[in-house]
C-alpha positions as CSV (number, residue, x, y, z in Angstrom):
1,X,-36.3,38.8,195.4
2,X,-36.3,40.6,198.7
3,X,-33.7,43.3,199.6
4,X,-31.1,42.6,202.2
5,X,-29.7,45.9,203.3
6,X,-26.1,45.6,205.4
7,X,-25.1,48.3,207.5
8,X,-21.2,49.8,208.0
9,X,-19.5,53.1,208.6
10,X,-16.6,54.6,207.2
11,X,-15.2,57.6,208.7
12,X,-18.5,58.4,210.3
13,X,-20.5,58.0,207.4
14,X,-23.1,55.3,207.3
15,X,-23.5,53.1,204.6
16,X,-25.9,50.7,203.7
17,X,-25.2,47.9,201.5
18,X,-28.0,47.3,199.2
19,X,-28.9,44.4,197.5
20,X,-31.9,42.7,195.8
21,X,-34.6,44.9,194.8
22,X,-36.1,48.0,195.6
23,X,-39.7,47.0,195.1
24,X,-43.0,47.9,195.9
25,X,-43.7,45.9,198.9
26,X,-41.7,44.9,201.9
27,X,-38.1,46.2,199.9
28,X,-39.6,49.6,199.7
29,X,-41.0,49.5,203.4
30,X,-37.6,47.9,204.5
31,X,-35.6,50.8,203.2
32,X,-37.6,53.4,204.8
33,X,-37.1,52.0,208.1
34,X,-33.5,51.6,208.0
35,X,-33.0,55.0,206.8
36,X,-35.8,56.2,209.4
37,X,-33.7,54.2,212.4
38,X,-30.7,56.0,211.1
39,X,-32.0,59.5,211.6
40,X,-33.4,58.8,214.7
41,X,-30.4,57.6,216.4
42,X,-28.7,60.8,215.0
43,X,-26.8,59.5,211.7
44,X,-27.5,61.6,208.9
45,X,-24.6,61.3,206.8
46,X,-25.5,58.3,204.7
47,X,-24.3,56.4,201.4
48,X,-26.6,53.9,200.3
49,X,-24.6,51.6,197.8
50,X,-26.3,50.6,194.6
51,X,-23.8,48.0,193.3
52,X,-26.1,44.9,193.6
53,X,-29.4,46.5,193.3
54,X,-30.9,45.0,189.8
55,X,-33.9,46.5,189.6
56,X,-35.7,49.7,191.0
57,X,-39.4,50.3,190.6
58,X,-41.3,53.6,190.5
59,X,-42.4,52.9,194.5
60,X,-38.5,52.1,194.9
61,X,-37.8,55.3,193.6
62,X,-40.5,57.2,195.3
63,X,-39.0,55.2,198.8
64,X,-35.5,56.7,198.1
65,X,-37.2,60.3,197.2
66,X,-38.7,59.6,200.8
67,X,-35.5,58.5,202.5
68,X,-33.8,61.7,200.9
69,X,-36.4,63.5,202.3
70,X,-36.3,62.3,205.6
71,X,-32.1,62.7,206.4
72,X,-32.3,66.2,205.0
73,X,-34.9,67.2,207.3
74,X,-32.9,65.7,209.9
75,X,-29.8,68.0,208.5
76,X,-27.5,65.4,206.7
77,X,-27.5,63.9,203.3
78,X,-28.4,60.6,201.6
79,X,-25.7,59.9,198.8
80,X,-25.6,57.2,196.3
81,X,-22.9,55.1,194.6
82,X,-22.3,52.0,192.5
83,X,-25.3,52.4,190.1
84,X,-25.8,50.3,187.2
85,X,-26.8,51.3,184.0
86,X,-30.2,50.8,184.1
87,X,-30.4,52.9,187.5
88,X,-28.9,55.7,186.5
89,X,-31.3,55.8,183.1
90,X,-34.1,55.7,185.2
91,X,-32.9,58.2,187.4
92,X,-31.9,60.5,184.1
93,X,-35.3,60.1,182.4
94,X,-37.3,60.8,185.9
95,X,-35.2,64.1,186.1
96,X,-34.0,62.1,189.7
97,X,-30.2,62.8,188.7
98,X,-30.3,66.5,190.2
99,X,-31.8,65.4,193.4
100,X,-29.2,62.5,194.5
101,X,-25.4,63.2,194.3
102,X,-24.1,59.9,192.3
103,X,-20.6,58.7,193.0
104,X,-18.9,55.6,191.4
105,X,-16.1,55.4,193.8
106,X,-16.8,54.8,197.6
107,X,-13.9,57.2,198.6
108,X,-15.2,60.2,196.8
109,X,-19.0,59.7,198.2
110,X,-17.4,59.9,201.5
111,X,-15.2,62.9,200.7
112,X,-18.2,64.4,199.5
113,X,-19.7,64.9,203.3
114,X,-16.2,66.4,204.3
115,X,-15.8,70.2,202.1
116,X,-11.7,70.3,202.3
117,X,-11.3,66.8,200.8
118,X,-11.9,66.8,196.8
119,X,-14.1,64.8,195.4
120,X,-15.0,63.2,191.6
121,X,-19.1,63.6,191.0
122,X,-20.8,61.4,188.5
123,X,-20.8,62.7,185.7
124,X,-24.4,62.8,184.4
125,X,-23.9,65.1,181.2
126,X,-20.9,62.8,180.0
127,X,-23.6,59.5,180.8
128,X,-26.6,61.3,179.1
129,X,-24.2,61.8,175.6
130,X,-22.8,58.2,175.8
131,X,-26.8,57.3,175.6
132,X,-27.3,59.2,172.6
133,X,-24.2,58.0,170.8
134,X,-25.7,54.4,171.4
135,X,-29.0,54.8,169.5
């Protein structure tokens, strides 16, 4: 399954609409150069939404790493939202949590990029105790 990445702003914040997989291959590649394009042509704020990506593999992960990697440099921020479970274990047990702010409303993860709006985080301590419960 390929990954079809849509692109809209919200109050000057780009966000790309992810959904498929982010795969090793052409997903992963893809990714990179939307997020690449987006830098270049001087967005930097950017909230890539999770809600329909069903799988992530460890060169999907790595791509996003990269993509973080390359808006920061570029002085903004790459945000994520909508992640299902098994994204957000994966991003718990690669330690990835503490590199991505993770939002599960769309409103907040834009408020994030403005400092006088408040905002609701993820929160990852409250997620990583639900886990346990569930063994």
């Amino acid at each position: 399954m390929s990954l079809d990445i849509q692109q809209r702003e919200r109050e000057g914040i780009a966000i790309l609409d992810l959904k498929g997989r982010i795969t090793m291959g052409h997903e992963a590649g893809a990714l990179r150069e939307k997020v690449s394009s987006l830098t270049a042509a001087g967005s930097t704020n950017i909230i890539a939404n999770l809600a329909h990506v069903d799988y992530i593999d460890s060169t999907g992960l790595g791509a996003m790493v990269m993509c973080s990697t390359t808006v920061r440099k570029a002085g903004g921020n790459l945000k994520l939202e909508n992640l299902n479970r098994r994204n957000i274990e994966l991003l718990v047990m690669t330690k990835l949590a503490t590199v991505f702010d993770l939002f599960t409303d769309e409103q907040d993860a834009v408020n994030s990029f403005y400092p006088d709006r408040e905002i609701k985080k993820f929160d990852i301590l409250n997620f990583v105790e639900q886990m346990k419960k569930e063994e």
